[in-house]
N, C-alpha and C positions, 0 to 999 in steps of 0.2 A: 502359791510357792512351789517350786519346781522338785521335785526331789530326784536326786541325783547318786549311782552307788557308783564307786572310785574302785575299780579292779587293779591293782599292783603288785608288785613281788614286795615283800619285805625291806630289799637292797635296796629300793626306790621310795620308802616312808619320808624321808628328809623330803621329797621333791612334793610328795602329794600332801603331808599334811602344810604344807605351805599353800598349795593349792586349792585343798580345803577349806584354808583358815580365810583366802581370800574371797571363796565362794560364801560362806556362812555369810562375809559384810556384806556381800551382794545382794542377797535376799535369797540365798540356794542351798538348798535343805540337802546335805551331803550324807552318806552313808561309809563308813571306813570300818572293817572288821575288828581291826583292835579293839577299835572303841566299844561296839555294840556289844561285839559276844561277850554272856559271862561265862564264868565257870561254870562247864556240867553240860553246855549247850550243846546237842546233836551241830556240829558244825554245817553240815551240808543241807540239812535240811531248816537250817535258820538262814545260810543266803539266798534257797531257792523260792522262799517265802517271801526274803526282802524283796528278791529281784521280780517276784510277780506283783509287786507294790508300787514300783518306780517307775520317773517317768523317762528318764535317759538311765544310760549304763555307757558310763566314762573307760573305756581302758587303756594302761598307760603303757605304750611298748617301749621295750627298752629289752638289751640281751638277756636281763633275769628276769625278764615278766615273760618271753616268747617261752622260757623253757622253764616254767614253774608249771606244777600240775594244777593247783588251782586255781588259778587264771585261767588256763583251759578249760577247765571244770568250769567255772563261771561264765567261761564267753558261748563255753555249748548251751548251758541253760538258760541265756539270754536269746540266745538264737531261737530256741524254741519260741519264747516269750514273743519273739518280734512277731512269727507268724503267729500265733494266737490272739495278738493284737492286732493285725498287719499295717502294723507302724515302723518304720525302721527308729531304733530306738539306741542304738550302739553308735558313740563318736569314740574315734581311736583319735588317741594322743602320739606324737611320737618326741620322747625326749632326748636319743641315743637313736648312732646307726644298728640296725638288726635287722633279721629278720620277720619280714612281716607277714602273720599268718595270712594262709591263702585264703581263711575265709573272709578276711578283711582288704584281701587284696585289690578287689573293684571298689575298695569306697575311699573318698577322700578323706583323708587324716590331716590333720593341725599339728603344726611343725613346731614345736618345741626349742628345737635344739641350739637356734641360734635366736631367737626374740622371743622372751618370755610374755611381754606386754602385749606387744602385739595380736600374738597369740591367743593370748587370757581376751582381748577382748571380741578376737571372735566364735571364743567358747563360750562367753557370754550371751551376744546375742542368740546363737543356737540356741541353748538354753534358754531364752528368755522370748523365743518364738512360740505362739501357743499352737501350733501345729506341727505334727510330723509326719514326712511324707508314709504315703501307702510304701510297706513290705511291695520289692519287686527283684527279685532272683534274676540274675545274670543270661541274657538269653546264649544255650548252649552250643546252637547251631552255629552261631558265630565264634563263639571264644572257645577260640585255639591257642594252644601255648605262644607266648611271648616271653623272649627273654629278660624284658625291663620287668615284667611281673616276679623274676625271681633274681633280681639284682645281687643280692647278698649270697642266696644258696650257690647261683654259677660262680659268683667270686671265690665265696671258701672252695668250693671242687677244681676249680679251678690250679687255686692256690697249692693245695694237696698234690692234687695232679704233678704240676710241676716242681714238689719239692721228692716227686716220685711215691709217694705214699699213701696212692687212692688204688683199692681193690675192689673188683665187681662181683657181687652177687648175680646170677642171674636164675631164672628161672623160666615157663615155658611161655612166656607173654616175648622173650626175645626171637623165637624160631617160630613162631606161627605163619607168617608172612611168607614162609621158606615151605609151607608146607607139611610141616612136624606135627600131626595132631596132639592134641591137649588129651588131659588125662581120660576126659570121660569117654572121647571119642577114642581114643586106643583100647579099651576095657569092650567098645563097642565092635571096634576091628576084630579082637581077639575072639569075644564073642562068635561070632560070624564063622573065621577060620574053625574053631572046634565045634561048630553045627555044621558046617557046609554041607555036609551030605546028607541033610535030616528036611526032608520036605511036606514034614506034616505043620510047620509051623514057618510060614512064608515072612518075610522082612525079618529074619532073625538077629539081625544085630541091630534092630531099632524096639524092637518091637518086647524081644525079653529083654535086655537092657533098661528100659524105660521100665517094664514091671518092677525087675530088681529092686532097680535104684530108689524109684518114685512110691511104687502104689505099697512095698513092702517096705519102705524109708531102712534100709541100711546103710551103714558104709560102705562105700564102694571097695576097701581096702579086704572086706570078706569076696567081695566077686574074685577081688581080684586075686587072693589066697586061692579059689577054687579056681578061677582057670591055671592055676600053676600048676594044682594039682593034677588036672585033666590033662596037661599038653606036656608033662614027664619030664624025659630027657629033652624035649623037641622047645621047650616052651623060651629061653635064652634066644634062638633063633630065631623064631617066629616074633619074639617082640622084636626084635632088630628086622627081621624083613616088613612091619608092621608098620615097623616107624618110618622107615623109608620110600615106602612104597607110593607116597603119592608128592614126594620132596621136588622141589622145583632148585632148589640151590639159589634162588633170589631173593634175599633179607636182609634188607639198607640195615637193620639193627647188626646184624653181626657186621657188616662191611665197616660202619661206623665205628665196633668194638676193636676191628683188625687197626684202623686207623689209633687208635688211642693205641694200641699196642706198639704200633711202629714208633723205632726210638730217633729221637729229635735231635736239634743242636739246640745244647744247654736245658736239656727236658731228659726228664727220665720216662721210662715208657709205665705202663701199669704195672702196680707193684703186683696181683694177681687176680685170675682171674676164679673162682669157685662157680661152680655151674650144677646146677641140681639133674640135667638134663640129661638122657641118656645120652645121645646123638653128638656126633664130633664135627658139627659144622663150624662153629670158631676156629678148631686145629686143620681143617680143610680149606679151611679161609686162609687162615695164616702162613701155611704154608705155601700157599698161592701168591701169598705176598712175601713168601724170602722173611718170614718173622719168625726168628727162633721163639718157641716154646716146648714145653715138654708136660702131657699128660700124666696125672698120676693118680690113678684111682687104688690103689691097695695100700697096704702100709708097706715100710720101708724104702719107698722110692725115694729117690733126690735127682737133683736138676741144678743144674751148670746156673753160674753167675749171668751170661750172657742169654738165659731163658727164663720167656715168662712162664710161670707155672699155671697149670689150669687143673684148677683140683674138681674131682667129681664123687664127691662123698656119699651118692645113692648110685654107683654104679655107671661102665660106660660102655658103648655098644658101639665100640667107630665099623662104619660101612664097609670098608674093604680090609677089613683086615683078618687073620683066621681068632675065632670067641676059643676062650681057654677058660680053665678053674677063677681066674681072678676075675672076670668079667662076672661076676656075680653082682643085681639091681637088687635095692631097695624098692620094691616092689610090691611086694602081700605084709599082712599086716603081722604076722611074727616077723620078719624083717623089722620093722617099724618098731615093733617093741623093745629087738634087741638092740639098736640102735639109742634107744632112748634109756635103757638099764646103763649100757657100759657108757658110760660117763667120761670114759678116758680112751673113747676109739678115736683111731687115728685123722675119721671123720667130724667127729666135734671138738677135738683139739687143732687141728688146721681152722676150724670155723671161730675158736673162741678166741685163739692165735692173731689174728687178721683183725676182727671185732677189738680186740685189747689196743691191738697197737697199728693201727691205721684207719683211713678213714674211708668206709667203704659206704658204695651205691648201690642198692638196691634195684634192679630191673625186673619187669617180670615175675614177682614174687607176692603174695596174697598174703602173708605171716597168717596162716591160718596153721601151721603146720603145727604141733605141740613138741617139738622136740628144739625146733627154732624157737619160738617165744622162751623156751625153758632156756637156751644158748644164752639170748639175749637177755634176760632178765639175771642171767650169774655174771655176764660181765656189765652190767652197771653196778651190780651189788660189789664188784671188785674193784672197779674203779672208785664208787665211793662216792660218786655225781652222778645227781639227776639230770646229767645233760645231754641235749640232744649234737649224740656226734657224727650220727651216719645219716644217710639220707637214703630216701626211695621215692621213687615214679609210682603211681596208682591211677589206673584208672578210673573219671567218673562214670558215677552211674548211670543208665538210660531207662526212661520209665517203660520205652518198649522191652527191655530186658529183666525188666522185676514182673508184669504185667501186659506181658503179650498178649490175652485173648481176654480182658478186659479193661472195656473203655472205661465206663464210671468211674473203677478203683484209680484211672490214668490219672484222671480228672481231682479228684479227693486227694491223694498221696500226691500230686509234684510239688508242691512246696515242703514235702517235708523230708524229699532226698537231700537239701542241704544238708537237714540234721542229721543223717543215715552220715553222711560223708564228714559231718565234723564229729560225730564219735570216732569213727574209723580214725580220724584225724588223730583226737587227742591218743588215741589207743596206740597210735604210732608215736605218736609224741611222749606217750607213758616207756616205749620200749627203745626211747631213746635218737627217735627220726625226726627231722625234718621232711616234710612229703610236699612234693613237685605233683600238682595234680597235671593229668592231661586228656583229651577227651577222647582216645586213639592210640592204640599201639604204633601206627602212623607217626606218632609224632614223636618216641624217644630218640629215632637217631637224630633229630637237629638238636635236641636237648645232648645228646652225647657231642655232636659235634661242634656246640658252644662253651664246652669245659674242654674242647681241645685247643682253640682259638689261643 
């Protein structure tokens, strides 16, 4: 006899114990949580117990099972389950249009929603097959983003978009391509500038860098405290000649972001734009393209109806222009602190502002930051739903980049970056995202220019 555990939301009980009650006639040993757990029971560690018992793991999608936590919680620890077996052992159901998690997105699901019989009976035979194929992860090299993979996510942005009420997050996954180095390599530039004239210690900005960071494991946010304090008055300038200094001005992601910004017939343009980045290449884009916007990095600023705003809540460093008292970065790690005490700075009330009341994208952005997850986590507790309202791009993993110099570990660990990327999943989906995987920075601007269509 087959045994069988039925993952669903609560709002979808009518549907599964019906589907239960037909499986039990079947001869199909079902597993439902109401039913099992009693009183008193460690709840997660009594389904991670079932689920290592069973021989399918049925889940039912529907809009309240994509954005319940334990549904996720359940479909990660089945995943593990699959490679420890390496059975594929997961049949998604689908009963309602929704979104369908991406980690289900390469497998064929049973259509619900318009034949229930039909259906039922080729859940049956599944079930009633004494083999399951071998566990086989999606080969990466080929699967690149497609649009039909996130049919539901581009329609809602879409939707938003055009009722004018999608606002972009960005971060520094958008300017890379442009030349903007990322954080570690700017702490590494810096580095460099305040040794240059020191030649007892040859490749200075790889060499003590790497000790810093790696061999005495700190945060990099004390380096970066100390080169503040080492470069004085000089250090604002230097990180802006820093940043610039190796900038190509070619980055299909902002070009792409210029294009959603430009205002349409019968479309409103992006309600705003918030950008963690120091660099004003969006506002150099935009202005190249005749698109009113108007920068605001300090408090008290405002901006005209006919502009979109681009808030830079860690500071902004535009290229040509003369640096003053307000160009002050979020930068070293008292910076960071006092950012995350005042509660009420004009930088996480613009960010909690946007999060409350529109639906924003995520680009470029790792939510590793503690002062963002802290944003996010007060505005679901405000809204009052666990639901996922915003959405982000994430890069997957490459096992060349967790395990550069060695093979063996390549070898052992690749099947178990699925699971690496469906925590990160659910952890996204905890703080309230839907996540658009993609295998490349490469590929958000067609993902941007599919929610402008």
């Amino acid at each position: 006899m087959a045994k069988v555990f039925i993952s669903h939301s609560t709002q979808d009980k009518k549907f599964v114990r019906f589907l239960a009650s037909k499986l039990n006639e079947d001869g199909i040993q079902t597993w439902i949580d109401d039913k099992e757990l009693a009183i008193g029971d460690n709840i997660a560690e009594k389904i991670n117990y079932t689920i290592s018992k069973i021989d399918y793991f049925i889940i039912v999608l529907s809009k309240s099972s994509v954005n319940s936590k334990w549904v996720n919680f359940e479909l990660s620890a089945t995943r593990l389950n699959e490679i420890s077996k390496n059975q594929n052992i997961i049949l998604p159901i689908l009963i309602e249009d929704c979104e369908i998690p991406y980690s289900l997105s390469n497998r064929l699901f049973l259509d619900f929603r318009y034949s229930f019989d039909d259906s039922y009976q080729k859940l049956l035979n599944a079930l009633n097959s004494n083999s399951t194929k071998n566990y086989q992860e999606t080969d990466r090299a080929i699967d690149k983003f497609e649009p039909h993979s996130y049919e539901f996510q581009i329609k809602n942005l879409q939707e938003e978009y055009d009722n004018g009420n999608l606002t972009l997050f960005c971060g520094a996954g958008i300017s890379y391509d442009a030349g903007i180095p990322t954080w570690n390599t700017l702490l590494k530039s810096l580095l460099k500038a305040v040794y240059d004239g020191n030649h007892d210690i040859p490749d200075i900005d790889t060499r003590l860098a790497n000790l810093f960071q790696k061999r005495i494991n700190v945060s990099p946010l004390i380096l970066a405290q100390y080169l503040k304090t080492l470069l004085g008055k000089k250090f604002t300038s230097t990180v802006r000649d820093t940043l610039y200094k190796e900038c190509n001005d070619l980055s299909k992601t902002v070009d792409s972001i210029s294009e959603l910004s430009r205002q349409k017939r019968n479309r409103k343009p992006l309600k705003a734009i918030i950008t963690f980045n120091f660099d004003d290449l969006i506002e150099e884009k935009l202005t190249k393209d005749k698109i009113d916007h108007k920068s605001i990095f300090s408090e008290g600023e405002r901006f005209k109806d006919v502009e979109i705003p681009i808030y830079h809540p860690h500071g902004f460093l535009p290229r040509r222009k003369v640096l003053n008292n307000k160009n002050e970065i979020v930068f070293s790690e008292d910076a960071y602190h006092s950012q995350f005490i005042d509660a009420f700075s004009w930088g996480n009330l613009v960010q909690l502002n946007h999060l409350n009341n529109s639906t924003c994208l995520f680009i470029g952005i790792s939510l590793t930051d503690p002062n963002m997850r802290r944003l996010l986590d007060v505005s679901i507790r405000k809204n009052g739903k666990a639901e996922k309202n915003h959405y982000i791009i994430k890069k997957r993993y490459k096992i060349e980049e967790l395990y550069p110099e060695n093979e063996k570990i390549k070898i052992v660990d690749k099947k178990v970056i699925p699971v690496l990327e469906s925590i990160e999943e659910q952890d996204a989906n905890n703080l309230g995202f839907n996540v658009i995987w993609i295998n490349d920075f490469k590929e958000i601007p067609q993902i941007l220019l599919e929610i402008g269509k």
